[in-house]
KELO-169199 format. One record per residue (C-alpha): x, y, z; residue number from 1; residue in one letter. Coordinates in steps of 0.02 Angstrom, whole numbers, plus 32768, in hexadecimal, padded with zeros to 4 digits. Last residue first. Layout:
<<X, Y, Z>, NUM, A>
...
END
This chain:
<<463F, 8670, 5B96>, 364, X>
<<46C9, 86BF, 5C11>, 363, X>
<<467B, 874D, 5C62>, 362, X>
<<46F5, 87EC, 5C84>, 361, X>
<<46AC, 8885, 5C29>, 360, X>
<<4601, 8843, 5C20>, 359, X>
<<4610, 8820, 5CE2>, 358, X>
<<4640, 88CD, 5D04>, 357, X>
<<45A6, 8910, 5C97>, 356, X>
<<453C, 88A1, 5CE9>, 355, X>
<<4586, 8902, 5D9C>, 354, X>
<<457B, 89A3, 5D62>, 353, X>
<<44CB, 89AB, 5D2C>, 352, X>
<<447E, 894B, 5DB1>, 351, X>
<<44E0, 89A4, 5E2F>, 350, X>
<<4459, 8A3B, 5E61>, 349, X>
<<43BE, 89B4, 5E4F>, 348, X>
<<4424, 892C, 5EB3>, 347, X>
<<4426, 89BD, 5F46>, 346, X>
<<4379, 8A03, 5F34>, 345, X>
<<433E, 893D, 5F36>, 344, X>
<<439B, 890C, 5FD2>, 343, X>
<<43EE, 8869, 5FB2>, 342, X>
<<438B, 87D4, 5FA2>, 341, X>
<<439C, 8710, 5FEF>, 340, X>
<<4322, 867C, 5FFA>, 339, X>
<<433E, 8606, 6094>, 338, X>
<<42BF, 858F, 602A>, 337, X>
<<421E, 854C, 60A8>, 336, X>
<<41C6, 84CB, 602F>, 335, X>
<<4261, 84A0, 5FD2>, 334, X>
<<41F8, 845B, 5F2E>, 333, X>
<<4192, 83B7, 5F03>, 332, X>
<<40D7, 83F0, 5F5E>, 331, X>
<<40E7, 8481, 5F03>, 330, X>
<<40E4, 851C, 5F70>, 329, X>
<<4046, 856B, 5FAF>, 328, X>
<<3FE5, 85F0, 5FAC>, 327, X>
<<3F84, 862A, 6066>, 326, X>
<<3FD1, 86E4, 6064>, 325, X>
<<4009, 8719, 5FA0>, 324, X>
<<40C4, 8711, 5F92>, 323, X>
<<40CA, 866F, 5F2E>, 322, X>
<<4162, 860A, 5F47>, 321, X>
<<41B0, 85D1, 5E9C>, 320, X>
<<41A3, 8525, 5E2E>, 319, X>
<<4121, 8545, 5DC5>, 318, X>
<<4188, 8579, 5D47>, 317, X>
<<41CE, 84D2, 5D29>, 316, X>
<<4106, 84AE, 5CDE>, 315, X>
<<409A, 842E, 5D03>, 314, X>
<<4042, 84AF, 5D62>, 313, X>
<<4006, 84B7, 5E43>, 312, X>
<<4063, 8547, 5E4B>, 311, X>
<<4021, 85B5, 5DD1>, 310, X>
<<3F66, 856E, 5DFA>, 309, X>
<<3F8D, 85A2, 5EBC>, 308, X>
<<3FC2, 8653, 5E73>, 307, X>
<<3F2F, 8675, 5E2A>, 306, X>
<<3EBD, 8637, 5EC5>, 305, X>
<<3F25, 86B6, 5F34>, 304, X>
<<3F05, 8757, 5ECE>, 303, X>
<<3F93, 87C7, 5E8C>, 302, X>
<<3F98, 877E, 5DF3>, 301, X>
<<3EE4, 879D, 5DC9>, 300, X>
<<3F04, 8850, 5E2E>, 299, X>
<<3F83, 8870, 5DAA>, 298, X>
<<3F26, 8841, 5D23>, 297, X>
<<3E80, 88A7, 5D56>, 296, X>
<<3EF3, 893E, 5D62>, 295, X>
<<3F25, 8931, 5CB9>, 294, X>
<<3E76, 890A, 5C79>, 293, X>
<<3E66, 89B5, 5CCE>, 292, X>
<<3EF3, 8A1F, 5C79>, 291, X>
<<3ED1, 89E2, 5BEB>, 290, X>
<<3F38, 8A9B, 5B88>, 289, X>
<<3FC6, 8A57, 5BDD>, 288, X>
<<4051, 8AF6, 5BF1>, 287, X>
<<4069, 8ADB, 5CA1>, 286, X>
<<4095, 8A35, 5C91>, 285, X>
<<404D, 89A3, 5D06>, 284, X>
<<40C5, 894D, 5D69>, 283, X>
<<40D8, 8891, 5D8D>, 282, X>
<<4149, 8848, 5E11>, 281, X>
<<41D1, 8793, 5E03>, 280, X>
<<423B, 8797, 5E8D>, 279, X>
<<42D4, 873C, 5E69>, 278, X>
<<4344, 86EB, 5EFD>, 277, X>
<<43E4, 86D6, 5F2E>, 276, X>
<<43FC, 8628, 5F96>, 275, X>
<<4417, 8624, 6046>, 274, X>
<<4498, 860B, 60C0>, 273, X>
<<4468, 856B, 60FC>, 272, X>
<<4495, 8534, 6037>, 271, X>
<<4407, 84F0, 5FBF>, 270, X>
<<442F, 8446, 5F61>, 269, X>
<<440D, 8407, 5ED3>, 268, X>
<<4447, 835E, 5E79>, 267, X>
<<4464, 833F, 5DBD>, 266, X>
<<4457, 82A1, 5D53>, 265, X>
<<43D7, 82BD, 5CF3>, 264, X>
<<431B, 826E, 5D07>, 263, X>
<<42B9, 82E1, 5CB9>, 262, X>
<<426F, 8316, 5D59>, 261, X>
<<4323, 834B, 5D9A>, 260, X>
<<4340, 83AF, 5D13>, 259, X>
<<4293, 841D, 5D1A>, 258, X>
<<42D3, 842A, 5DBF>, 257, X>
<<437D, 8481, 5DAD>, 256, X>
<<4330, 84F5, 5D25>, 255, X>
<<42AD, 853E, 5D7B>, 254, X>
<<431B, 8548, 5E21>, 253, X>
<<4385, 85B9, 5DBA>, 252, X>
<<4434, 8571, 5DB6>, 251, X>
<<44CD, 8598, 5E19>, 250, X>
<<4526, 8508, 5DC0>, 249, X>
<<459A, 8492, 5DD9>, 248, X>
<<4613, 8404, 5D69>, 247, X>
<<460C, 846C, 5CC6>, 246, X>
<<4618, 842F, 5C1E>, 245, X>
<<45DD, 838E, 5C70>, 244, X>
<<4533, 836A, 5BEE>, 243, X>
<<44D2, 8384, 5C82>, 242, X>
<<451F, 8432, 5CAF>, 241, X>
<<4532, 8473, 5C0F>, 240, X>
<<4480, 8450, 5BEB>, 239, X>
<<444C, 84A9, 5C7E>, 238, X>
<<44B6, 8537, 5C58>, 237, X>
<<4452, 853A, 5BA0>, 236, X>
<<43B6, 854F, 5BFC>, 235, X>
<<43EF, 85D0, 5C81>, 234, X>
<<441E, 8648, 5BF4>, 233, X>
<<44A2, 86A6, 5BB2>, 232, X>
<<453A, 8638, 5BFC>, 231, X>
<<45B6, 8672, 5C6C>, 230, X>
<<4654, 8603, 5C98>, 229, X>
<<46B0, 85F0, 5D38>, 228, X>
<<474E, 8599, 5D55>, 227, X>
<<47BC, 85F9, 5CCC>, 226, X>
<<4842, 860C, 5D4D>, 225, X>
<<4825, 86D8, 5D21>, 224, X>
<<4768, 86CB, 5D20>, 223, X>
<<4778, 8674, 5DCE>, 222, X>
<<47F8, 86F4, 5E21>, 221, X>
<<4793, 878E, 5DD0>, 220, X>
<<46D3, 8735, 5E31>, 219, X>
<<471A, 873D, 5EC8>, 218, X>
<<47A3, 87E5, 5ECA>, 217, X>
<<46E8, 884A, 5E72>, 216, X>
<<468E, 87E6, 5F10>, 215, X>
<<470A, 883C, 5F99>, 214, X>
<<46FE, 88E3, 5F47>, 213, X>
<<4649, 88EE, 5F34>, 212, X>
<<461E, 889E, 5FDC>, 211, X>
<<4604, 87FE, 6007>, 210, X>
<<4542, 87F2, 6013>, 209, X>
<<451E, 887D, 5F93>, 208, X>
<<459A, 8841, 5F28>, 207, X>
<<4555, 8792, 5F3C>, 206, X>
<<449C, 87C7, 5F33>, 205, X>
<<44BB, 880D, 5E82>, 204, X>
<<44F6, 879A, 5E40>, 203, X>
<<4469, 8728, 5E53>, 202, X>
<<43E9, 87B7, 5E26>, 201, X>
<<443B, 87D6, 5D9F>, 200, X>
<<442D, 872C, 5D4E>, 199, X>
<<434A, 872C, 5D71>, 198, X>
<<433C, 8788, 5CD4>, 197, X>
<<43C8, 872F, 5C65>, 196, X>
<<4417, 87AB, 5C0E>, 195, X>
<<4490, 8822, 5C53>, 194, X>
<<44A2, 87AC, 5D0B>, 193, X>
<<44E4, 8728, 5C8D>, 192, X>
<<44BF, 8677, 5CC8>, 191, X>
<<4537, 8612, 5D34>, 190, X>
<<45BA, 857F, 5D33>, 189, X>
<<4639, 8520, 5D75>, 188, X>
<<46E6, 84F6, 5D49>, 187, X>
<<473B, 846E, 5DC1>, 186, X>
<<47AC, 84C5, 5E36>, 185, X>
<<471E, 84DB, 5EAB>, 184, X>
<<472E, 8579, 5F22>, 183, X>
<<469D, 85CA, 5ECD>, 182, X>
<<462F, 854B, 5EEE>, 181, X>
<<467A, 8521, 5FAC>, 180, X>
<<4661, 85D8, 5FDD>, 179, X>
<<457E, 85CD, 5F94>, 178, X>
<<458F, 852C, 6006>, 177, X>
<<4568, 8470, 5FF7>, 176, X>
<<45ED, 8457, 5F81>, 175, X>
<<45D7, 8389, 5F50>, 174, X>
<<4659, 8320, 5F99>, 173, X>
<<45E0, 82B4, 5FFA>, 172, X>
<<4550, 82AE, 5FA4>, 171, X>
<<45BD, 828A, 5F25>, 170, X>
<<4614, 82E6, 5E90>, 169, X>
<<4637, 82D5, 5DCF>, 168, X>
<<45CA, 826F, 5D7E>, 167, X>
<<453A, 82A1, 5E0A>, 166, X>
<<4546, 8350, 5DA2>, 165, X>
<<4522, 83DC, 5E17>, 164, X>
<<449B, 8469, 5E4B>, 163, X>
<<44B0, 84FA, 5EC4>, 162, X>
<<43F9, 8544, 5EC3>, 161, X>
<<440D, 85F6, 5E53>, 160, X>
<<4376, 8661, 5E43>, 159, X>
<<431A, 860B, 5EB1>, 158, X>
<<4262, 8650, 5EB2>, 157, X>
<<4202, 86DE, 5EEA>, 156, X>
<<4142, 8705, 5EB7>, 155, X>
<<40B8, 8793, 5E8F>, 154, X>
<<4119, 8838, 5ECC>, 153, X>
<<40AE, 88C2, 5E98>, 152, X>
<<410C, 8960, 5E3E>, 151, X>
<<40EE, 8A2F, 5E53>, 150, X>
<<4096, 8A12, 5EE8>, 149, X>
<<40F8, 8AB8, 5F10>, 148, X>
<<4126, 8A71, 5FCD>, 147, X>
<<418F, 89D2, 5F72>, 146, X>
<<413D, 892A, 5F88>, 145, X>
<<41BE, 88A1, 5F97>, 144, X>
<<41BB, 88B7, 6052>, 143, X>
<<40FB, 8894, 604E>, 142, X>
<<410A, 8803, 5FDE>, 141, X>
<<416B, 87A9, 6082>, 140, X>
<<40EB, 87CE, 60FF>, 139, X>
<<4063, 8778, 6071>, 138, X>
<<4009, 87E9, 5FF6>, 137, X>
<<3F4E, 87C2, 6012>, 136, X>
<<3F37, 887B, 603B>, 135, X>
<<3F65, 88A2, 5F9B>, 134, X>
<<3EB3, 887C, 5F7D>, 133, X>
<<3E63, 890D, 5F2D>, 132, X>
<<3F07, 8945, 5ED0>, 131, X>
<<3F3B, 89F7, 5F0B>, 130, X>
<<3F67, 8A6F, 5E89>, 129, X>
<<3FFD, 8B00, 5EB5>, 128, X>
<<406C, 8ADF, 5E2D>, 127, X>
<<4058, 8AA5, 5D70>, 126, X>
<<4106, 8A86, 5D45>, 125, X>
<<4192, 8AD0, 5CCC>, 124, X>
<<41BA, 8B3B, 5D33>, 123, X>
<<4269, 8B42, 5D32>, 122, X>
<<427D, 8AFA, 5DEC>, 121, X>
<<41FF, 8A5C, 5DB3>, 120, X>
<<4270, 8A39, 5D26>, 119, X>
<<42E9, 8A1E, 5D95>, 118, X>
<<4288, 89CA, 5E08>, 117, X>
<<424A, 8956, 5D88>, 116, X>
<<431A, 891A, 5D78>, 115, X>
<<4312, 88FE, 5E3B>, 114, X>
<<4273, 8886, 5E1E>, 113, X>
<<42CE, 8817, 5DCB>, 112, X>
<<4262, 8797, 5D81>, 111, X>
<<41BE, 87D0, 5D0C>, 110, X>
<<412A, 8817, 5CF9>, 109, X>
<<4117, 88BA, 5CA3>, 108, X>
<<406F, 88EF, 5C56>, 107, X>
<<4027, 896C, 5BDF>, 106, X>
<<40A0, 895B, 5B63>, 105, X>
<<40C5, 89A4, 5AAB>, 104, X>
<<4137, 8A55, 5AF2>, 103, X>
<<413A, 8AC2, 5A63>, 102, X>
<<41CC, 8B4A, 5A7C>, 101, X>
<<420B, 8ACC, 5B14>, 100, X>
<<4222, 8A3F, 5AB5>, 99, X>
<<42C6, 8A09, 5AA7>, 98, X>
<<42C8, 8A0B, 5B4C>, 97, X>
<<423B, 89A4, 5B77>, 96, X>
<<4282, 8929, 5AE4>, 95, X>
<<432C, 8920, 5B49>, 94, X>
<<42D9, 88FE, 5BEC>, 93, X>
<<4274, 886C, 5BAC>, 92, X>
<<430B, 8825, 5B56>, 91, X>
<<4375, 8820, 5BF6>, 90, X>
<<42E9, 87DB, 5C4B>, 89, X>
<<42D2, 8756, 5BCC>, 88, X>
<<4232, 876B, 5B48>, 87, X>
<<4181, 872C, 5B44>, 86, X>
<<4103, 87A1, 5B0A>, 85, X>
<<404A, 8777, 5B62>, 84, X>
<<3FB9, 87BC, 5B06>, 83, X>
<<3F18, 87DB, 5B73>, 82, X>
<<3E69, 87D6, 5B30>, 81, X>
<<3DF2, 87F9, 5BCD>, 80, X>
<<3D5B, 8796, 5BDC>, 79, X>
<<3DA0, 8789, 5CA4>, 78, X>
<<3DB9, 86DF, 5CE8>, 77, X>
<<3DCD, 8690, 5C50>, 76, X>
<<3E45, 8713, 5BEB>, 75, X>
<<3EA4, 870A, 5CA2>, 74, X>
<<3EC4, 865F, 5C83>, 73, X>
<<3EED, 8659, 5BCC>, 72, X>
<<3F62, 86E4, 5BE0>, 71, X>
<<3FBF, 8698, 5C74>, 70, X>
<<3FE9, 8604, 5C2F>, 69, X>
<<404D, 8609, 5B98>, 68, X>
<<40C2, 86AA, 5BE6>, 67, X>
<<40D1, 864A, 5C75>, 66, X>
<<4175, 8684, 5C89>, 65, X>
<<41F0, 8732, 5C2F>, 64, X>
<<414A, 87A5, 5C15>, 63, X>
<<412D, 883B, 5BBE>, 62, X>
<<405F, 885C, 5BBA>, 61, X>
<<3FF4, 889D, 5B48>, 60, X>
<<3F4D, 88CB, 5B62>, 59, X>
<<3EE4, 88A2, 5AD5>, 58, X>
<<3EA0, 8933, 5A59>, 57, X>
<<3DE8, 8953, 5A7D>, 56, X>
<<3D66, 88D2, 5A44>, 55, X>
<<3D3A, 88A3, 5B00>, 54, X>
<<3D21, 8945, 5B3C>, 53, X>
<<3CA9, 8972, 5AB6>, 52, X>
<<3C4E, 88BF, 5AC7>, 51, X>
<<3C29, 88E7, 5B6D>, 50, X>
<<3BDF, 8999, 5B3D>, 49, X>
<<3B62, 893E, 5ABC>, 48, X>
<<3B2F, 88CC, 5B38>, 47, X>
<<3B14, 8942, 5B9B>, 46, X>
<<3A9F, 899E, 5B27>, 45, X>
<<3A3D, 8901, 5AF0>, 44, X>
<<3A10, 88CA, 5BB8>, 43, X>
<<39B2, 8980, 5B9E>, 42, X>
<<39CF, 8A09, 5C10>, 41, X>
<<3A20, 8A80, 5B97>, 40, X>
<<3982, 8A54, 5B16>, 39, X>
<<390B, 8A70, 5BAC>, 38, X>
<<3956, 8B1D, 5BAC>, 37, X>
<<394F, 8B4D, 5ADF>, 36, X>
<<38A7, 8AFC, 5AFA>, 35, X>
<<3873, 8B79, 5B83>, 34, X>
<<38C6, 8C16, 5B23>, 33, X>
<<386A, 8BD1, 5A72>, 32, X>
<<37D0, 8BC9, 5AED>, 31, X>
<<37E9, 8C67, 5B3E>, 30, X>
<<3802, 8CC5, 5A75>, 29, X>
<<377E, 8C7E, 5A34>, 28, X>
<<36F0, 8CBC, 5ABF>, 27, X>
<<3741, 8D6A, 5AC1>, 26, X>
<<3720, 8D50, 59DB>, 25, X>
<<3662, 8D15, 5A23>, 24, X>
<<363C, 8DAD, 5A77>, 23, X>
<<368B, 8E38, 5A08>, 22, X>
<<3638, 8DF5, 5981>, 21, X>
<<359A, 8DEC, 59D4>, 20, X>
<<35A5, 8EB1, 5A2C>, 19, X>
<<35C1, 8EDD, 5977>, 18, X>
<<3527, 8E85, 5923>, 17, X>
<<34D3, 8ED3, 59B5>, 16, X>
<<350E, 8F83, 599C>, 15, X>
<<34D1, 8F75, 58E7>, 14, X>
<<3436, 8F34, 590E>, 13, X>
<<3411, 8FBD, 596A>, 12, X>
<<3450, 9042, 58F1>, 11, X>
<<33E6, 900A, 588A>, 10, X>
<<335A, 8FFF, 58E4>, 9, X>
<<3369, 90B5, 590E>, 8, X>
<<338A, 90E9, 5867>, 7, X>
<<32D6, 9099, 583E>, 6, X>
<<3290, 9100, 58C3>, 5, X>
<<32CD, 91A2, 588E>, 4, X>
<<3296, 9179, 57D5>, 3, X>
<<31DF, 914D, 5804>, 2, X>
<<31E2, 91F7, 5870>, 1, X>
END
């Protein structure tokens, strides 16, 4: 009987060293799952998260203006490291290309929006995404925008005003017309449409304007009476231009100011008929692996404030009309430009032809 009860005990006090055990390790594990949740929830965490996006590779953008500006700026407004890789159109679209295997950008932004659309038609684009406020594109952004979203018109400028030495015209003798310039038996000047990003879009408005045939008979008779000479860039057919190398110039409104504030003697002018123009867009590529810091940059240059501090620069780039609604002009520009551009499907199909017929034929 002695023995039966002491087994008893035993067994009691076995059970209830168990039914502790079993009560305390429950009790562990909630509080390890309680701190592991506070933990998630802690100020600490985020911070930690932040800091993950933050430390990732920067996004890298190809750029042809504002390429010191814009990084620092959206870097600021953002947290976002950004690294902004200058390079002429021309040069842009050549290192896209040569990098399609193992593409290095996130970001396009640059002049000549029918060369984007190009790329856009390959797709080579991020389609489909809505920016929150492309609302705040202006009448004229909205027939930049193609229906795929697959580009965002930010600006348009002059991509050739009619500039001219004072040394050799007047007011009064000056060509006041896009005809007059090309009728000039004086030699004259323009950038190459095959490098110089906002180039094509000059020539190309004139064959789409006159008409292939009729502009290929312009532009054969001038290269053939040596009146018309191509140079690579718009900087160096400035210099030509001040210097009296050349007498006129269709020159990128960039370019014609920036002269005029140093004090050369040039003039500008911007023909009734209207000048051609460069719209400058940004696209995202389909391959970006920051896909939503890219995003964030194109909205950033999308919105109306950013565009107001591009205008408003101490910088020749400055001088273009935003397309965001309620940005303005510099005070020192053509407020209301008659700004010209042919039908982007159309300069998209020629571009290849026609800066290949100009290669063929340019006098440099």
């Amino acid at each position: 009987m002695l023995k039966e009860n002491l087994f008893k005990d035993l067994m009691f006090l076995v059970v209830f060293l168990l039914g502790l055990l079993i009560m305390f390790g429950c009790g562990s594990q909630v509080n390890t799952d309680e701190a592991v949740a506070e933990k998630e929830d802690s100020p600490n965490m985020k911070s930690s998260s932040a800091e993950s996006i933050t430390s990732e590779e920067p996004l890298i953008v190809y750029a042809n203006d504002f390429t010191d500006e814009i990084g620092p700026l959206f870097e600021e407004e953002t947290g976002y490291q950004v690294e902004v890789i200058h390079g002429g159109g021309g040069e842009i679209l050549a290192r896209v290309e040569a990098e399609q295997g193992n593409p290095q950008w996130d970001v396009i932004w640059m002049d000549g929006h029918a060369s984007l659309h190009s790329l856009a038609d390959r797709g080579m684009f991020l389609e489909g995404w809505e920016p929150e406020n492309l609302s705040q594109l202006s009448t004229e952004g909205e027939s930049f925008l193609p229906s795929t979203n697959a580009y965002f018109p930010t600006g348009i400028h002059a991509a050739a005003t009619l500039a001219y030495n004072k040394d050799a015209f007047t007011a009064e003798t000056a060509p006041t017309t896009w005809e007059e310039f090309f009728q000039l038996s004086d030699i004259v000047g323009m950038a190459d449409p095959g490098v110089a990003a906002p180039a094509y879009p000059v020539a190309s408005w004139f064959f789409y304007d006159m008409g292939m045939d009729e502009a290929k008979a312009m532009f054969d008779e001038t290269f053939q009476e040596n009146r018309l000479r191509v140079y690579p860039k718009n900087g160096p057919l400035g210099s030509a231009l001040v210097n009296g190398e050349i007498k006129a110039a269709a020159l990128q409104e960039h370019n014609s100011y920036g002269l005029k504030l140093n004090g050369e003697n040039i003039e500008i002018i911007w023909p009734e008929e209207g000048v051609p123009g460069s719209v400058r867009v940004a696209a995202i590529g389909e391959h970006s692996e920051n896909i939503e810091i890219a995003k964030a940059f194109v909205e950033f240059l999308l919105d109306m404030e950013t565009q107001n501090q591009l205008t408003q620069m101490d910088d020749t780039d400055s001088f273009f009309t935003p397309l965001a609604e309620g940005a303005t002009v510099r005070p020192d520009r053509e407020v209301n430009p008659n700004i010209v551009v042919p039908d982007v499907e159309w300069a998209s199909e020629h571009e290849a032809e026609i800066k290949q017929w100009f290669a063929d034929r340019a006098v440099q």
